[in-house]
C-alpha positions in Angstrom: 66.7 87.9 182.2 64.8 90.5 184.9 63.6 93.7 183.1 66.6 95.4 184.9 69.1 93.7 183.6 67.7 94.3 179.9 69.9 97.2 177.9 68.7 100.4 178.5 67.3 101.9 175.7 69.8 104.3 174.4 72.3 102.2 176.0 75.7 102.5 173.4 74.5 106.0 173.0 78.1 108.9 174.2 76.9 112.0 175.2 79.8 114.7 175.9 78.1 117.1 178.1 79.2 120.8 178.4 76.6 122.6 180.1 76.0 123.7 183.4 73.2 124.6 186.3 70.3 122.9 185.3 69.0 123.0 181.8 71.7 120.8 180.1 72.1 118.8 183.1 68.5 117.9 183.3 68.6 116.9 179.5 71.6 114.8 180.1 70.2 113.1 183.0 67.6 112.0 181.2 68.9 111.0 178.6 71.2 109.0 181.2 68.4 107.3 183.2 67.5 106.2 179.8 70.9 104.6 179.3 73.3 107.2 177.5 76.8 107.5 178.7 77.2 110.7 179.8 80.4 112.0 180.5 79.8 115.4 182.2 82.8 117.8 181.5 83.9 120.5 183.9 86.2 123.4 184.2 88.5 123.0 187.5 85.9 125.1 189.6 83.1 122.3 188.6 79.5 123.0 187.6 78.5 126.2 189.6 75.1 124.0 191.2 78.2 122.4 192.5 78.0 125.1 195.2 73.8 125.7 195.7 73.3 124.9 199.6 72.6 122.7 201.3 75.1 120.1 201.2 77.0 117.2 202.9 80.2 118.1 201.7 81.9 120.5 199.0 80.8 120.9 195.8 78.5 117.9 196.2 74.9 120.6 196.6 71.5 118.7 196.8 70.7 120.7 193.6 73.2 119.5 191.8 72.8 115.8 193.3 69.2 116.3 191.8 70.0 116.7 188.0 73.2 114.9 187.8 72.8 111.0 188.3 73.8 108.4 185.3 76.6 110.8 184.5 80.7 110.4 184.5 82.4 113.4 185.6 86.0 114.7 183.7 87.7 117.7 184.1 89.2 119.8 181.4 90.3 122.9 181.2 89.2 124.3 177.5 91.5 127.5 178.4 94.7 125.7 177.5 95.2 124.2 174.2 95.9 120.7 176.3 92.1 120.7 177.3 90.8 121.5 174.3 92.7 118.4 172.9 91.5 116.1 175.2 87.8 117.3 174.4 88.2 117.0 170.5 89.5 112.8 171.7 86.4 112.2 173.7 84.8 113.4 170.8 85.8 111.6 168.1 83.7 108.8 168.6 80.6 110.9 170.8 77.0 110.9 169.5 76.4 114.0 170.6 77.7 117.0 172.4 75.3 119.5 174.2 76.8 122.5 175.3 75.4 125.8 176.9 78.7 127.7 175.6 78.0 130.6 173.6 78.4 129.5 170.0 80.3 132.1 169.2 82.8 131.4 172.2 83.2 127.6 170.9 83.6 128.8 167.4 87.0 130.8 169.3 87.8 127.5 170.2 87.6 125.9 167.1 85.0 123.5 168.3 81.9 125.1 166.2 79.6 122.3 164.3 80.7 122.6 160.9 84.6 122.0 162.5 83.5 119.2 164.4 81.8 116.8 162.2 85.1 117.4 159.5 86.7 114.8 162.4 83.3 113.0 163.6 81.2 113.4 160.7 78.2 111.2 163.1 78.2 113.8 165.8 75.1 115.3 166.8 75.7 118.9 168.2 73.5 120.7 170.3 73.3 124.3 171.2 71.3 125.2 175.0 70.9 129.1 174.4 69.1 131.4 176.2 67.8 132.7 172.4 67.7 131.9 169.1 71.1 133.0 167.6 69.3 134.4 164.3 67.7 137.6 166.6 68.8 140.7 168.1 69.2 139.1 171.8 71.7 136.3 170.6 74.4 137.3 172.1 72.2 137.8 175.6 73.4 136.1 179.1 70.2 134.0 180.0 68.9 132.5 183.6 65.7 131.2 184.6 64.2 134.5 186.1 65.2 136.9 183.5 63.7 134.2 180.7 60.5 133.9 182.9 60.6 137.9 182.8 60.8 138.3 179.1 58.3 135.7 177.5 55.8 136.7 179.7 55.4 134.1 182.5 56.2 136.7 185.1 53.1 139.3 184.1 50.7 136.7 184.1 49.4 137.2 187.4 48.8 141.1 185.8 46.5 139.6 183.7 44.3 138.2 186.4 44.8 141.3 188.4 46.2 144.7 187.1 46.9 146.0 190.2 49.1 142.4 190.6 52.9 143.1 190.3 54.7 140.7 188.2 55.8 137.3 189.7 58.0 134.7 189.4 57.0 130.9 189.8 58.2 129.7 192.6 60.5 127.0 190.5 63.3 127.2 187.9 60.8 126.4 185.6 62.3 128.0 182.1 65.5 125.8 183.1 63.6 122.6 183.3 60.8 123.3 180.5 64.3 124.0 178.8 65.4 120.9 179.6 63.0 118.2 179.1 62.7 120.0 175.2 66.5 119.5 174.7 66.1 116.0 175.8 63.6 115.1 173.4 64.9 117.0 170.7 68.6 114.5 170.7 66.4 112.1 170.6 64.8 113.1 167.6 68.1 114.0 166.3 68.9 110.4 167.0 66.4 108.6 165.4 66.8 110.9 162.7 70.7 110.0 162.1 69.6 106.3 162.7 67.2 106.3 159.8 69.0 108.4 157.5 72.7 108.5 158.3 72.6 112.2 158.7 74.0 114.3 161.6 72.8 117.8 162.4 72.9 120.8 164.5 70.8 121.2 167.2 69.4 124.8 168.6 67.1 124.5 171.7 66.8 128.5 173.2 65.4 129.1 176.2 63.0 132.1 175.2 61.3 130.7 172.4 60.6 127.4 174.4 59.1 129.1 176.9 57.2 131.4 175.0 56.1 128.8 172.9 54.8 126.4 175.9 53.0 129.8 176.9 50.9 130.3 173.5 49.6 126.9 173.4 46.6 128.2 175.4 47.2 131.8 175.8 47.5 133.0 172.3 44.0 132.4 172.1 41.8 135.5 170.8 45.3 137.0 169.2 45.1 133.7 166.8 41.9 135.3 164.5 43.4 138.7 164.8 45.5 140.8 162.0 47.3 142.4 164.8 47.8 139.9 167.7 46.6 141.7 170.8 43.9 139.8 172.7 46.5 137.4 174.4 45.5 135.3 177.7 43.4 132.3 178.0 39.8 133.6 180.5 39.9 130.5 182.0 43.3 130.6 183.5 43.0 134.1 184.2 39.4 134.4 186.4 40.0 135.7 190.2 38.5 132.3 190.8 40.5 129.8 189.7 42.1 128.5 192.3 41.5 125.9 194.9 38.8 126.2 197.3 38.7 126.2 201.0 36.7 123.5 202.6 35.5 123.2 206.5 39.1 122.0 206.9 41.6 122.2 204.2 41.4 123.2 200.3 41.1 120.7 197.4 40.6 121.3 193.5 37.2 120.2 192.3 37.2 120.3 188.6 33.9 119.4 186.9 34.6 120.0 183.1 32.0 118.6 181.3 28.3 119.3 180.9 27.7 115.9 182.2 30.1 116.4 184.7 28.7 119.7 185.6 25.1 118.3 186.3 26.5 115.3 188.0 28.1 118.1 190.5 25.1 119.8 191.1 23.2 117.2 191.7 25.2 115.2 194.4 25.5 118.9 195.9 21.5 119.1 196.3 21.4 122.0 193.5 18.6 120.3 191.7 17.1 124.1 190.8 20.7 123.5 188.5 19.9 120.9 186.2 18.2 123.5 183.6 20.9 126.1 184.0 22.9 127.6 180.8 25.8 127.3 182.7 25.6 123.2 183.3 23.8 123.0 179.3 26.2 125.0 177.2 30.1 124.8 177.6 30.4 128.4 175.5 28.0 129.8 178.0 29.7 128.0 180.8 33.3 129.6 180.0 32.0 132.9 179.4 30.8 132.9 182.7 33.7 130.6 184.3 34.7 132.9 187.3 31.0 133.2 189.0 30.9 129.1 187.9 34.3 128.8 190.1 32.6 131.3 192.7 29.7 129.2 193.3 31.6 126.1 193.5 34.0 127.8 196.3 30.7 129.0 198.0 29.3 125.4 198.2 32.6 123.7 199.1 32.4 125.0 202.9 30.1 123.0 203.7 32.3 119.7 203.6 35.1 118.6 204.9 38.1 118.0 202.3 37.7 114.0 203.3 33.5 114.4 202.2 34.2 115.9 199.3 37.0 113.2 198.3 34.5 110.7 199.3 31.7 112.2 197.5 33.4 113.2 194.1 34.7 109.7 194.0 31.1 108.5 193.9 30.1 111.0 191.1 33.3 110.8 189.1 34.5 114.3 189.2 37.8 115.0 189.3 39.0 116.2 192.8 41.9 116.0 194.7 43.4 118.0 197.7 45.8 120.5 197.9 49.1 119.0 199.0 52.4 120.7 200.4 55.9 119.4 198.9 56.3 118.0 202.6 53.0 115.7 201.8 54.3 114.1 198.9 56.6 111.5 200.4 53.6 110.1 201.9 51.1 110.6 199.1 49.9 106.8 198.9 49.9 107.0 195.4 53.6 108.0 194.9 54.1 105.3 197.6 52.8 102.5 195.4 54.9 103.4 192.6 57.9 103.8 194.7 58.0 106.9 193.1 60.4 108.0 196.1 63.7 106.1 196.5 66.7 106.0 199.1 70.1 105.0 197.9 73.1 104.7 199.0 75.8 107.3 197.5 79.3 106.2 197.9 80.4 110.1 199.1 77.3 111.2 200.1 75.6 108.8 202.2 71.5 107.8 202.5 70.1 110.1 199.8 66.7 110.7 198.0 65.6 110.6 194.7 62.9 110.2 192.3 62.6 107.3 189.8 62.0 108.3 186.1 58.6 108.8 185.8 58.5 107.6 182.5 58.0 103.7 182.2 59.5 101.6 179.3 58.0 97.8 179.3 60.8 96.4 177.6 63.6 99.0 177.9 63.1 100.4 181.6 65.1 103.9 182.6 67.3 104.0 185.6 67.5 106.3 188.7 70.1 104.3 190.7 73.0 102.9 187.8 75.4 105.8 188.5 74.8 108.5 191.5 75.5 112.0 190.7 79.9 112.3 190.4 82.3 113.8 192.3 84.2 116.6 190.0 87.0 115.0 188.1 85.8 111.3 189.9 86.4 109.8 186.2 88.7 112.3 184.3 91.2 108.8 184.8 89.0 106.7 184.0 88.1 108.1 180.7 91.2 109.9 179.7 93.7 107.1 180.6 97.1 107.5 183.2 98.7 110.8 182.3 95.9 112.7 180.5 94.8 114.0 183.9 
């Protein structure tokens, strides 16, 4: 038997999926690649990323084409008591059920937790908030942009430069961050039911995520103090840090070590170096890290982005160049992994899409079982003639 034809590794696993945009979806997709049956459910109007330009035809965006694949599409409408019905079928026998629903809504609807698991005591539910329903913004509508204004991803470029306004990043990057957690916390959820037996409720909000994923590095002096106040990580803050301009192009060289950093000046001709605090002691080093990057800027000019490839290959400091999203598809790396792939949708036509960058030896994930679905393409399918 081919490694493809082996069982997917959460294959058997039912995943009733009520969330929308990106941040569900991207969990679900996941957890689809890695062989879950997801069975995506949506309101007559469909997921709203439905609609996000550009697009082939209707309600079929490139957006949503992107974090949709390995999923079955059903629509219900949990307005009438018919939908609602339908919903507490499919999940009878489900694993789990993600939703981005305000609890408070589903409790309404009589599909809370604790009212679930009286009829599927196995079920694994699992709550994609925008915060943590134990604090004062609970009850809070929550998007990408307003998550990346309030946990402080927006004002770190105001760290670097007061007189900097704040600033998005350029990519729904809450959503996603938001994403890959909830897909990794079902799994634990999983392998937590598998070992003991036990199902549980699931809370994965969007605020604390991020804001945790910011402190790794950036709580950094506020860690020793009584009253946390030094926040933001020097080294990811100096004017410096960015990628340098050669003769021709930019690239990222990244000497790190002290080894590293005397390799660099050598191969560079900076023998008067070799003896400097700043190559000798790392402490030294960071406190000084922006005229370290300054220097290295100074010197890259003289090269062409090819030399320096060329000659921090040599050396064995990491470099590469700076790449535009356009470059990628012919990145010769991503080439030899086939990490870009053309398939053929059955509505769409010739599409792209990434494989799973993860690789499984024995159990390997899936980008092309199931293209993204058309809304309602399997509401007979899964509901049987007349539940439509």
């Amino acid at each position: 038997m081919t490694a493809d034809k082996k069982p997917a590794i959460l294959h058997g696993v039912k995943i009733i999926d009520l969330t929308s945009v990106v941040f569900g979806p991207l969990a679900t997709q996941m957890l689809g690649d890695l062989g879950a049956d997801v069975i995506k459910v949506e309101s007559p109007e469909g997921d709203l990323l439905r609609q996000v330009q550009p697009s082939r035809n209707k309600l079929m965006g490139a957006a949503f084409l992107g974090a949709n694949r390995n999923k079955r599409s059903v629509v219900l409408d949990l307005k009438t008591q018919t939908g609602r019905g339908q919903l507490r079928k499919l999940l009878a026998d489900a694993d789990v059920m993600i939703s981005s629903i305000r609890p408070a809504a589903l409790a309404r609807l009589s599909l809370d937790p604790e009212t679930l698991r009286q009829k599927n005591p196995n079920l694994i539910t699992v709550s994609a908030t925008g915060f943590g329903q134990d604090g004062p913004y609970a009850a809070k509508p929550a998007f990408d942009d307003s998550i990346q204004s309030v946990s402080g991803l927006a004002s770190l470029a105001t760290l670097r430069d007061p007189k900097s306004p704040p600033a998005y990043v350029p990519t729904i990057l809450a959503d996603k961050l938001g994403g890959v957690t909830a897909a990794f916390a079902i799994t634990a959820a999983l392998f937590h039911r598998e070992r003991t037996g036990e199902a549980q409720h699931v809370e994965v909000p969007m605020f604390e995520t991020m804001a945790s994923f910011l402190m790794v590095e950036h709580l950094d002096g506020a860690t020793f103090e009584e009253t946390p106040k030094d926040f933001g990580y020097a080294r990811m803050l100096v004017p410096h840090r960015r990628p340098v301009q050669t003769a021709d192009g930019y690239i990222t060289i990244l000497p790190y070590t002290n080894v590293q950093w005397a390799r660099f000046f050598q191969t560079v001709g900076r023998d008067d170096m070799a003896g400097h605090v700043w190559v000798t002691d790392m402490d030294t080093r960071s406190r000084d890290i922006d005229a370290v990057y300054d220097l290295v800027a100074q010197i890259a000019l003289t090269k062409t982005t090819k030399e320096w490839l060329d000659l921090m290959q040599q050396a064995d400091i990491p470099a590469m160049p700076v790449q535009k999203l356009s470059d990628l598809p012919n990145d010769p790396h991503l080439a030899a992994t086939g990490f870009f792939q053309q398939i053929d949708h059955p509505t769409e036509g010739a599409i792209w899409t990434t494989r799973p960058p993860v690789r499984f030896s024995a159990t390997p994930a899936r980008h092309d079982h199931r293209p993204a679905p058309r809304l309602g393409e399997h509401t007979h399918e899964i509901l049987g003639p007349g539940e439509e």
